[in-house]
The first five atom37 places (N, CA, C, CB, O) and aatype in JSON, in Angstrom:
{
  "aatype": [20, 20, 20, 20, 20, 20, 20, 20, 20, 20, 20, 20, 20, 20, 20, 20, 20, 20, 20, 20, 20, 20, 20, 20, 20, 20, 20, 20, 20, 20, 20, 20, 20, 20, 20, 20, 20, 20, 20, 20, 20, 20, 20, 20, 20, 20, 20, 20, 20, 20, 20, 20, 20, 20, 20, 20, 20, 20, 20, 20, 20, 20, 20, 20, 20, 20, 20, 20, 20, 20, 20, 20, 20, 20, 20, 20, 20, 20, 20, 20, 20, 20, 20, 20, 20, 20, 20, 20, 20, 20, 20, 20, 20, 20, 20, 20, 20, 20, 20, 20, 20, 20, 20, 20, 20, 20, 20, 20, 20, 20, 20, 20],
  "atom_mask": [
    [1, 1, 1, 1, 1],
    [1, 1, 1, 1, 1],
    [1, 1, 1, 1, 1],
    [1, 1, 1, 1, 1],
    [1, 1, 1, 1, 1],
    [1, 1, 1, 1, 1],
    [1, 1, 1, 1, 1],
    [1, 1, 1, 1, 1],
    [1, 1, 1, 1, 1],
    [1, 1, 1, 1, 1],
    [1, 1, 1, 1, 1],
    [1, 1, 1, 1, 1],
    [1, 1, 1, 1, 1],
    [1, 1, 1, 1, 1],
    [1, 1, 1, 1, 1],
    [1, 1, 1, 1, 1],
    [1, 1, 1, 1, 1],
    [1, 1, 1, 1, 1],
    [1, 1, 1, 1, 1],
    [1, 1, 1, 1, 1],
    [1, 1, 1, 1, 1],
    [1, 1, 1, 1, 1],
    [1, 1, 1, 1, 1],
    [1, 1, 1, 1, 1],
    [1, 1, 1, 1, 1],
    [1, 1, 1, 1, 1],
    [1, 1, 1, 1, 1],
    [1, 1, 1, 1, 1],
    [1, 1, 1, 1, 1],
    [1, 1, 1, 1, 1],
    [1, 1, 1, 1, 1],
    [1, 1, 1, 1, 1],
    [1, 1, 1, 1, 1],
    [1, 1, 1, 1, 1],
    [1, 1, 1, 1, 1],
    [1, 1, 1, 1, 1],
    [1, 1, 1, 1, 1],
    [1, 1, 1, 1, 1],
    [1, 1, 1, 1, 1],
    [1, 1, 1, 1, 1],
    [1, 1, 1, 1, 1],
    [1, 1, 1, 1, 1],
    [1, 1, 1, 1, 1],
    [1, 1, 1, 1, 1],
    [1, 1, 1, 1, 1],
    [1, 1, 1, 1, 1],
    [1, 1, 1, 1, 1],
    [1, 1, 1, 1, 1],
    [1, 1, 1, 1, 1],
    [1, 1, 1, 1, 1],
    [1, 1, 1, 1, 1],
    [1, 1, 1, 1, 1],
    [1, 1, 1, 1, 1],
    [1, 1, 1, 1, 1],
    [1, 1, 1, 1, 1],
    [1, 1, 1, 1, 1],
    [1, 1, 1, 1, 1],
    [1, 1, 1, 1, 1],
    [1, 1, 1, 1, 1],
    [1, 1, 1, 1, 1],
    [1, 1, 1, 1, 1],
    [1, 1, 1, 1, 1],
    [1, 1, 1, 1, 1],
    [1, 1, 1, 1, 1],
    [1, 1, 1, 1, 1],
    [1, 1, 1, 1, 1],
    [1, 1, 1, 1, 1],
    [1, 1, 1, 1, 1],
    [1, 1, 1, 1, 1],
    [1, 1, 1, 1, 1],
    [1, 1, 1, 1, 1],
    [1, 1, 1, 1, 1],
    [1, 1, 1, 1, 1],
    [1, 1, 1, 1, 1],
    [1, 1, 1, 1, 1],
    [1, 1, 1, 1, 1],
    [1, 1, 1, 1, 1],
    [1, 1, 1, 1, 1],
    [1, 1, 1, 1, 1],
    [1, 1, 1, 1, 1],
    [1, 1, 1, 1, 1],
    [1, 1, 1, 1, 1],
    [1, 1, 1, 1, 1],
    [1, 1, 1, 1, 1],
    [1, 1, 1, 1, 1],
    [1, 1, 1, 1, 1],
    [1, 1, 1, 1, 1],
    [1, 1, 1, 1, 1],
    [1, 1, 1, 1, 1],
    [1, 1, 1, 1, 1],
    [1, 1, 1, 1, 1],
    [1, 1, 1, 1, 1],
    [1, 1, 1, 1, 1],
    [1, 1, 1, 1, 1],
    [1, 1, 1, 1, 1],
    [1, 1, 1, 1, 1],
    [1, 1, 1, 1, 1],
    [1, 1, 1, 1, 1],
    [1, 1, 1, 1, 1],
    [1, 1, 1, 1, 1],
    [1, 1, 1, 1, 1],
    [1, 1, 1, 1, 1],
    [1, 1, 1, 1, 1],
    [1, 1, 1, 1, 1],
    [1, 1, 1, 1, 1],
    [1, 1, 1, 1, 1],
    [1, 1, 1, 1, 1],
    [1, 1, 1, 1, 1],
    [1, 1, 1, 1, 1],
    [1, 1, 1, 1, 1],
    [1, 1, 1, 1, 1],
    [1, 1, 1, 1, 1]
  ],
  "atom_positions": [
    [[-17.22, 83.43, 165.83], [-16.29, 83.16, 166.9], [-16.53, 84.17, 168.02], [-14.83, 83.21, 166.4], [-16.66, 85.38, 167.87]],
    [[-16.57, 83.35, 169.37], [-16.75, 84.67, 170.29], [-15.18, 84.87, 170.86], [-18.03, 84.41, 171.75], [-14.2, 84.14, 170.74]],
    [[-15.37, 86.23, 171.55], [-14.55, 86.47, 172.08], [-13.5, 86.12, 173.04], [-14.89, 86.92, 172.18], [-12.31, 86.39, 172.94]],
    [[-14.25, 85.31, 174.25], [-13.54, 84.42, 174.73], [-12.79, 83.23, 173.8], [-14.35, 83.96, 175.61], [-11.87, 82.47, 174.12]],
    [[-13.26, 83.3, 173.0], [-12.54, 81.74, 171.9], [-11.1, 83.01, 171.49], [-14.09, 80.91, 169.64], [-9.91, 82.75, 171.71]],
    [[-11.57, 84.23, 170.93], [-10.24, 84.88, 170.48], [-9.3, 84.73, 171.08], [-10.18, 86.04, 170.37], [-8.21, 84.31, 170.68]],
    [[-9.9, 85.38, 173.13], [-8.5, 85.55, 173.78], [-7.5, 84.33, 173.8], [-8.71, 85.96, 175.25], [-6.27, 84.36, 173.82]],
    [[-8.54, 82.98, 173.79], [-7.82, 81.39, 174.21], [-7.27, 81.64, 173.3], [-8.48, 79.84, 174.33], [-6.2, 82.13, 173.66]],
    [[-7.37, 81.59, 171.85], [-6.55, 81.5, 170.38], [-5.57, 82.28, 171.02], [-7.25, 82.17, 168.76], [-4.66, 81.65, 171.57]],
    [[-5.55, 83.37, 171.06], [-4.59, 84.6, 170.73], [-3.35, 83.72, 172.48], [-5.79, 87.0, 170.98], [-2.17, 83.37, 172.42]],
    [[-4.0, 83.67, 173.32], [-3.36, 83.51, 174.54], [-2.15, 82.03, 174.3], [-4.72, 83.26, 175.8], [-1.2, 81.86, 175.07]],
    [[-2.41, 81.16, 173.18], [-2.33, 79.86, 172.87], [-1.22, 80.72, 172.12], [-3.6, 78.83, 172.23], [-0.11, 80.85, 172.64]],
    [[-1.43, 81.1, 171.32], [-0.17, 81.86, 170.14], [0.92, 82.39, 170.76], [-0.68, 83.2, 169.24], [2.09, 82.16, 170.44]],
    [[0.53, 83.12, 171.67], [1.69, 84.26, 172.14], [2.29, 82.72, 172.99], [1.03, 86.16, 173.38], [3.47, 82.5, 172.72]],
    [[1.85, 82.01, 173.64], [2.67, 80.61, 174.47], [3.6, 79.86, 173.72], [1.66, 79.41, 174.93], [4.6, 79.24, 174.1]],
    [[2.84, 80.08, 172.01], [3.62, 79.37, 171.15], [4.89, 80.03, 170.26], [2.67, 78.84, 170.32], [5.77, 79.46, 169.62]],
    [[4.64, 81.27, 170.46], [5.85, 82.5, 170.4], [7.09, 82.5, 171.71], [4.95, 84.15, 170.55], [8.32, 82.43, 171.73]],
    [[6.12, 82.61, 172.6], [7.76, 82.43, 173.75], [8.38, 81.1, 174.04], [7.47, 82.91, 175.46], [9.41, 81.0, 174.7]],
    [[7.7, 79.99, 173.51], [8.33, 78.48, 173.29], [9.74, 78.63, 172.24], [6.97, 77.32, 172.45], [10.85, 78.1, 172.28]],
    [[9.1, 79.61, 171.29], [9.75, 79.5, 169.86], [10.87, 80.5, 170.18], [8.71, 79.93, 168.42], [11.95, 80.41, 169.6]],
    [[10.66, 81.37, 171.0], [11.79, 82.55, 171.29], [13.03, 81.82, 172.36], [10.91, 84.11, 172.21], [14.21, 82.17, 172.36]],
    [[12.5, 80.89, 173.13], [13.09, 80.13, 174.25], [14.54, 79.28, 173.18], [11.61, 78.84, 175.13], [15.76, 79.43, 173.3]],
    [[13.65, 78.29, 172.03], [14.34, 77.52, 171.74], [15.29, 78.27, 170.72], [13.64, 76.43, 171.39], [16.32, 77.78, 170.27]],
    [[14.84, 79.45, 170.44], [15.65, 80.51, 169.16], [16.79, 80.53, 170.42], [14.7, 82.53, 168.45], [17.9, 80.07, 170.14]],
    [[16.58, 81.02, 171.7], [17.87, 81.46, 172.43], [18.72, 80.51, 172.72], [17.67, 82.09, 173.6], [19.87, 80.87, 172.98]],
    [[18.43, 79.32, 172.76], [19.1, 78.48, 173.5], [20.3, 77.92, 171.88], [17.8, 77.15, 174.43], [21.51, 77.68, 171.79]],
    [[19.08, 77.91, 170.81], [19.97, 77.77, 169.68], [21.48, 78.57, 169.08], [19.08, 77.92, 168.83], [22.59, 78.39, 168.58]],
    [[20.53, 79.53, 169.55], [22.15, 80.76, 169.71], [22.65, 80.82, 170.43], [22.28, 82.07, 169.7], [23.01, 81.99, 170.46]],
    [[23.24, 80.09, 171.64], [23.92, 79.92, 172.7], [24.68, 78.64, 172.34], [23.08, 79.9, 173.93], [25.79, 78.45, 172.84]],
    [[24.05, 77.63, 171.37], [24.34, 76.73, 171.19], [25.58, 76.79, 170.08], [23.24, 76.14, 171.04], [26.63, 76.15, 170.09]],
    [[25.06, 77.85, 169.03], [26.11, 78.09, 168.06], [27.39, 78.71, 168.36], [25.62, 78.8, 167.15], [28.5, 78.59, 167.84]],
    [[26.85, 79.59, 169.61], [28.31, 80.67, 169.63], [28.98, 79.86, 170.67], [28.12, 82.6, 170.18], [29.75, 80.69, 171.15]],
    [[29.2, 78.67, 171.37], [29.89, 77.93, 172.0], [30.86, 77.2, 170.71], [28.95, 77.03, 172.93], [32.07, 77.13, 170.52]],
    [[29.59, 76.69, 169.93], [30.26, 76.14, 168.89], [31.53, 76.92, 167.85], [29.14, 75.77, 168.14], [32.57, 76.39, 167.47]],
    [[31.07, 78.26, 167.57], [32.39, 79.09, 167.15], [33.4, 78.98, 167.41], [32.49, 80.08, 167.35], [34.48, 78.8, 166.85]],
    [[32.56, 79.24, 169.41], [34.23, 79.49, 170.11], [35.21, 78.2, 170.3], [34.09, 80.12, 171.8], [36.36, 78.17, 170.74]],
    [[34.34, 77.06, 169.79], [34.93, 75.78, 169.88], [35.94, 75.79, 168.55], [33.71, 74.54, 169.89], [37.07, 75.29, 168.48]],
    [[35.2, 76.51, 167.52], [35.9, 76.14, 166.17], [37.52, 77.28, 166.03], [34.48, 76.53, 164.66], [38.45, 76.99, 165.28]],
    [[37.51, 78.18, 166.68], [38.14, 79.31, 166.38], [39.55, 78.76, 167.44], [37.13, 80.87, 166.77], [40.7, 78.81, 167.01]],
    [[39.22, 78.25, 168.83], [40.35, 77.81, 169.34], [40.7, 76.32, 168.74], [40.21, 77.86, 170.84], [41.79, 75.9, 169.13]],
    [[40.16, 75.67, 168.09], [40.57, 74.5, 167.31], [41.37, 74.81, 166.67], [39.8, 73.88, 166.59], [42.49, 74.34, 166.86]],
    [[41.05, 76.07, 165.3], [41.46, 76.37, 164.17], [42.85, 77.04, 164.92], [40.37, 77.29, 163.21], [43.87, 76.76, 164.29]],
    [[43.06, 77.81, 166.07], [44.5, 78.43, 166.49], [45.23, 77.43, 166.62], [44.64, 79.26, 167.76], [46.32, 77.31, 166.06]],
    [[44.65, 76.47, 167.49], [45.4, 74.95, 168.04], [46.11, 74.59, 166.76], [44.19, 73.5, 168.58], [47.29, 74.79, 166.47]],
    [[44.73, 73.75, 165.71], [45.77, 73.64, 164.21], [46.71, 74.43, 163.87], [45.14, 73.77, 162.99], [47.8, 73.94, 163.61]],
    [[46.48, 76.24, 163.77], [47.47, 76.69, 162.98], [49.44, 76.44, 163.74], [46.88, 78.43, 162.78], [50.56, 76.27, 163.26]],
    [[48.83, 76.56, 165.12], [49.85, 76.0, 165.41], [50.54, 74.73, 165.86], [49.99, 76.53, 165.87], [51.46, 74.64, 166.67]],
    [[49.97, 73.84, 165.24], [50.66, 72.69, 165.28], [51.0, 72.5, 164.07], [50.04, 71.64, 165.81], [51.79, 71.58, 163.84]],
    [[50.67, 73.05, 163.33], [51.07, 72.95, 161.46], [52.37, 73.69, 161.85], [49.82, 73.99, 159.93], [53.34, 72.96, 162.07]],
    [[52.54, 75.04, 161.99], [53.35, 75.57, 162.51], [54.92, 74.78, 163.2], [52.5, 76.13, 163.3], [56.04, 75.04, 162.77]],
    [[54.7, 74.05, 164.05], [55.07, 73.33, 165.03], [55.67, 72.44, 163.83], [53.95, 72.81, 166.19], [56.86, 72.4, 163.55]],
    [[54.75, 71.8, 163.23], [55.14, 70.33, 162.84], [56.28, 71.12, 161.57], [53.49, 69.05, 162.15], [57.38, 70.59, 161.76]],
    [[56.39, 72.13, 160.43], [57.0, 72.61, 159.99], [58.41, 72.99, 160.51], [56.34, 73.22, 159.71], [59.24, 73.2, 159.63]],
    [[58.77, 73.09, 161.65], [59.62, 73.27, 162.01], [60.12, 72.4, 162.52], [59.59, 73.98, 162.43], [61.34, 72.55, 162.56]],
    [[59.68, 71.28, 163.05], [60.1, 69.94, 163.49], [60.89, 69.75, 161.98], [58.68, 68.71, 163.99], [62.12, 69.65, 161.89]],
    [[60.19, 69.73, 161.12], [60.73, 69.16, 159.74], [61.86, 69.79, 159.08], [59.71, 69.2, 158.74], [62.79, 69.19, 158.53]],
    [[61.68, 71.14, 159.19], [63.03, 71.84, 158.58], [64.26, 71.46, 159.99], [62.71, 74.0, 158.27], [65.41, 71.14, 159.67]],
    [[63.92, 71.53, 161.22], [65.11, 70.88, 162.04], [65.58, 69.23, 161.54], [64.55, 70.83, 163.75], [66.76, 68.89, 161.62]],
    [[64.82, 68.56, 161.17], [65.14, 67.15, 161.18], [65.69, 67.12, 159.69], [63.79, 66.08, 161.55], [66.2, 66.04, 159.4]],
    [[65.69, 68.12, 158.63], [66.41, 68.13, 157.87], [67.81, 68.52, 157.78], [65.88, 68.51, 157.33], [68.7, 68.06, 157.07]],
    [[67.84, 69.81, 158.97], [68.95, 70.37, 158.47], [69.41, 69.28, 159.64], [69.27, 72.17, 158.4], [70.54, 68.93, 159.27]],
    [[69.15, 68.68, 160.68], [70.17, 68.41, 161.84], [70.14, 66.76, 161.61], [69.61, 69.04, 163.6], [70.62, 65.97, 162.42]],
    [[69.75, 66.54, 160.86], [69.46, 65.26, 160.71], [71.3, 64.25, 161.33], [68.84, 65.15, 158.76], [72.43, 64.47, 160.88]],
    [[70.91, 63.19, 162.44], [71.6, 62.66, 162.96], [72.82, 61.55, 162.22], [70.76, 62.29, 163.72], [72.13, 60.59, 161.91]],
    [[73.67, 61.36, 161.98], [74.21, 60.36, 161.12], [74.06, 59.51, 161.9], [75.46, 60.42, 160.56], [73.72, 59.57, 163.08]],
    [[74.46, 58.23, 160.95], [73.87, 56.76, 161.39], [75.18, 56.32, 162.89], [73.99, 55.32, 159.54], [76.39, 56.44, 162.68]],
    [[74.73, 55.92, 164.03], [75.68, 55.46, 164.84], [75.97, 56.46, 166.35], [76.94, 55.36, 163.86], [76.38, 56.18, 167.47]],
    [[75.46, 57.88, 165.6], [75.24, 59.17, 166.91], [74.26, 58.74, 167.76], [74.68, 60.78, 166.39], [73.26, 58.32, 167.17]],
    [[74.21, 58.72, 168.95], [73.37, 58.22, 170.19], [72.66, 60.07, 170.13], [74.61, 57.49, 172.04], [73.39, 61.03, 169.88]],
    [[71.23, 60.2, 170.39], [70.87, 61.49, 170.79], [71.63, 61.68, 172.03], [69.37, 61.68, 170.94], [72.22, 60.77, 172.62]],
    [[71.58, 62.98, 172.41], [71.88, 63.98, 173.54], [70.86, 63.02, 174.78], [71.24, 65.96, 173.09], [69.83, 62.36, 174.61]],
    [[71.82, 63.36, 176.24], [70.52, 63.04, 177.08], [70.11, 64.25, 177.56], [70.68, 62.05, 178.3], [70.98, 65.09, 177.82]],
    [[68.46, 64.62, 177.8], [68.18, 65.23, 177.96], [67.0, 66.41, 176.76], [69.19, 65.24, 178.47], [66.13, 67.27, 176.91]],
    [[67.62, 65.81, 175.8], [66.97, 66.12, 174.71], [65.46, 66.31, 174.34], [67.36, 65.38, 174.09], [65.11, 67.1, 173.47]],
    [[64.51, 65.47, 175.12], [63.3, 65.33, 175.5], [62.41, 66.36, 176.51], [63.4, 64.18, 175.96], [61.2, 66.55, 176.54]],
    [[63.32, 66.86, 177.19], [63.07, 67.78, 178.63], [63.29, 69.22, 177.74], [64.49, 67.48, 180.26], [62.52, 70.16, 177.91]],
    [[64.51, 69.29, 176.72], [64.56, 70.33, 175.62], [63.24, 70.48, 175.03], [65.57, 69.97, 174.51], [62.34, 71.3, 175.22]],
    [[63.39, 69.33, 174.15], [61.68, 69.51, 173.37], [60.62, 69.94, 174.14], [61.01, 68.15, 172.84], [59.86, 70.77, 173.64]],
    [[60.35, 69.36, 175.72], [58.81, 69.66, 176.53], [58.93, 71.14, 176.66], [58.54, 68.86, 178.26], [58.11, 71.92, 176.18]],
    [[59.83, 71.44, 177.25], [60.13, 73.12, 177.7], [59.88, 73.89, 176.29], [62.03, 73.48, 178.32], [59.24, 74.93, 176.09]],
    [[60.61, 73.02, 175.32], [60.14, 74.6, 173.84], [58.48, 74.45, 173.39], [61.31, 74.28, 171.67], [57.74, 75.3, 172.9]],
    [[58.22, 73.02, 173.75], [57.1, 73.26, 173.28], [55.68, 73.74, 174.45], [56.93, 71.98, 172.49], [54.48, 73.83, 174.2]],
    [[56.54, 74.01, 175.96], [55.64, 74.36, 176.98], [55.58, 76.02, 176.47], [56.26, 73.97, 178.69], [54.52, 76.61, 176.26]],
    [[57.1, 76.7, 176.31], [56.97, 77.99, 175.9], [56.49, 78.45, 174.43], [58.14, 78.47, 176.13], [56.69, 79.52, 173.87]],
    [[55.91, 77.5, 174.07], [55.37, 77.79, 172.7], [53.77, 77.94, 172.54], [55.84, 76.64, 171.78], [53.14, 78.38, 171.58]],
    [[53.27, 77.42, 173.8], [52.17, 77.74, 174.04], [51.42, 76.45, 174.36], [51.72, 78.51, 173.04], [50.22, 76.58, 174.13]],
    [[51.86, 74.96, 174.92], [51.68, 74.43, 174.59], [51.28, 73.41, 175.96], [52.42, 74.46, 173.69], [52.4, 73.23, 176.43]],
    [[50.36, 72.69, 176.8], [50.54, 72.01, 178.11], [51.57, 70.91, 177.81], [49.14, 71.39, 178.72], [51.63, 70.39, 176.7]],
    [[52.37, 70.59, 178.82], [53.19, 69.01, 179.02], [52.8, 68.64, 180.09], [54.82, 68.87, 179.09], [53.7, 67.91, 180.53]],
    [[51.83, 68.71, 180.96], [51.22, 67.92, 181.35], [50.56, 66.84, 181.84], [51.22, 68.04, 181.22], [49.83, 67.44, 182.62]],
    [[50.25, 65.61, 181.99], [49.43, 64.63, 181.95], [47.88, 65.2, 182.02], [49.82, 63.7, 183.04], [47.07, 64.48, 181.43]],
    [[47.38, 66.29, 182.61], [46.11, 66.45, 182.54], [45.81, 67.23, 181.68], [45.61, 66.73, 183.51], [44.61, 67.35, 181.96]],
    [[45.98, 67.93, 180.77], [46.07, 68.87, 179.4], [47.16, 68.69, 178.08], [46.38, 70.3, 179.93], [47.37, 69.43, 177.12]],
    [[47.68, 67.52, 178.43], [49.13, 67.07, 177.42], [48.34, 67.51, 176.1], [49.78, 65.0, 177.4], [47.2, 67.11, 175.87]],
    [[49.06, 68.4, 175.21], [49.15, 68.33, 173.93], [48.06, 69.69, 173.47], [48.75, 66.71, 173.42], [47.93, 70.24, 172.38]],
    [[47.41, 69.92, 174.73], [46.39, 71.52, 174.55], [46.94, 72.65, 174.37], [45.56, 71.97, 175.73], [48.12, 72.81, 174.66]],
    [[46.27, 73.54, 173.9], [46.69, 75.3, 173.85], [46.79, 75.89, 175.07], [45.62, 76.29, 173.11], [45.88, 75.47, 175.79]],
    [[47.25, 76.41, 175.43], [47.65, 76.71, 176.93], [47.2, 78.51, 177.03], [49.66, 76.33, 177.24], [47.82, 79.55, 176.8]],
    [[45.72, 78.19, 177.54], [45.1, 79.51, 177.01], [44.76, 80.57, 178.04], [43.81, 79.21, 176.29], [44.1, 81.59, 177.85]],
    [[45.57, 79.97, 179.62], [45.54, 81.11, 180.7], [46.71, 81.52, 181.24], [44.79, 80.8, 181.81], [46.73, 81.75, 182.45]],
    [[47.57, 81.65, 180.68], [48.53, 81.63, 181.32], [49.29, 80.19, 181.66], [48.13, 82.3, 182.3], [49.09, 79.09, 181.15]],
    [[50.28, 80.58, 182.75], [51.25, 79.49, 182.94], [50.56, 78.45, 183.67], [52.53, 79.93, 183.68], [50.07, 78.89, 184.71]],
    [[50.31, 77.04, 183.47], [49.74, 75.75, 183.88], [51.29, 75.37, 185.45], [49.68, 74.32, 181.98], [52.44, 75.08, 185.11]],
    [[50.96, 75.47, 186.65], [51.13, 74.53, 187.2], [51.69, 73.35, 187.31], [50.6, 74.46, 187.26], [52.87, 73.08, 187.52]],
    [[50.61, 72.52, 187.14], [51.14, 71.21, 186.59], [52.51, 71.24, 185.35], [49.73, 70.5, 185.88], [53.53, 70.56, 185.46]],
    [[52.36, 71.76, 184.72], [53.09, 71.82, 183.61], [55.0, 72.3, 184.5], [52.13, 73.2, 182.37], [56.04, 71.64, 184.51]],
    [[54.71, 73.49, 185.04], [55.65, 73.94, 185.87], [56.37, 73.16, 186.78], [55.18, 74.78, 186.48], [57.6, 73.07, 186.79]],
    [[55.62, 72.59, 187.53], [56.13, 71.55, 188.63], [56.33, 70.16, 188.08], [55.07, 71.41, 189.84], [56.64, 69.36, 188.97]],
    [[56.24, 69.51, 186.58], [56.85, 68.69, 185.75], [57.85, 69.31, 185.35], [56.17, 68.23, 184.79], [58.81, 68.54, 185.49]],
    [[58.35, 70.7, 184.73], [59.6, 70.83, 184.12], [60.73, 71.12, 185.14], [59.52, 71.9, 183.1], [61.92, 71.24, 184.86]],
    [[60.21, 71.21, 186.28], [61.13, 71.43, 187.55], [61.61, 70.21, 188.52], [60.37, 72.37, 188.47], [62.26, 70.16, 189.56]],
    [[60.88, 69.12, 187.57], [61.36, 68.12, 188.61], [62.9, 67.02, 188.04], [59.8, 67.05, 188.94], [63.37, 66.18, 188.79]]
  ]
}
């Protein structure tokens, strides 16, 4: 083998190393989105398990007898506890984790 054949080999390899380093990075960019996808999922769940537990111990203990009309207003109760619970009411984020602070939208619905 001559030398010029080495450098092509060797020059061909190292091309096929920074291909392989390219797609290694992009793969790990790919995963740690994915984490951060799984980790605010998994908060979202814990608190809607959360959420839904307490819906349940209220609907036990307050449970309505047959013929009581709900409260009006009762609905605007629920959006607000569950806006301060961490939660959008919304139409453009309804039902998300509310992960910057106070939403706007959300604000100028409970004020109207």
């Amino acid at each position: 083998m001559e030398k010029h054949e080495m450098f092509a080999q060797i020059d061909g390899l190292e091309e096929q190393i920074g291909k392989a380093y390219e797609e290694l990075g992009d793969l790990k960019k790919t995963i740690i989105s994915l984490l951060e996808d799984n980790q605010r999922l998994m908060m979202e769940n814990q608190q809607l398990r959360k959420l839904l537990k307490q819906g349940d111990a209220e609907e036990t203990d307050s449970a309505p007898e047959k013929g009581i009309e709900p409260v009006i207003g009762e609905g605007y109760d629920n959006l607000a506890r569950l806006y301060y619970e961490g939660f959008h009411i919304c139409n453009v984020y309804y039902g998300h984790l509310r992960t910057e602070g106070d939403c706007l939208f959300c604000l100028s619905f409970l004020n109207k």
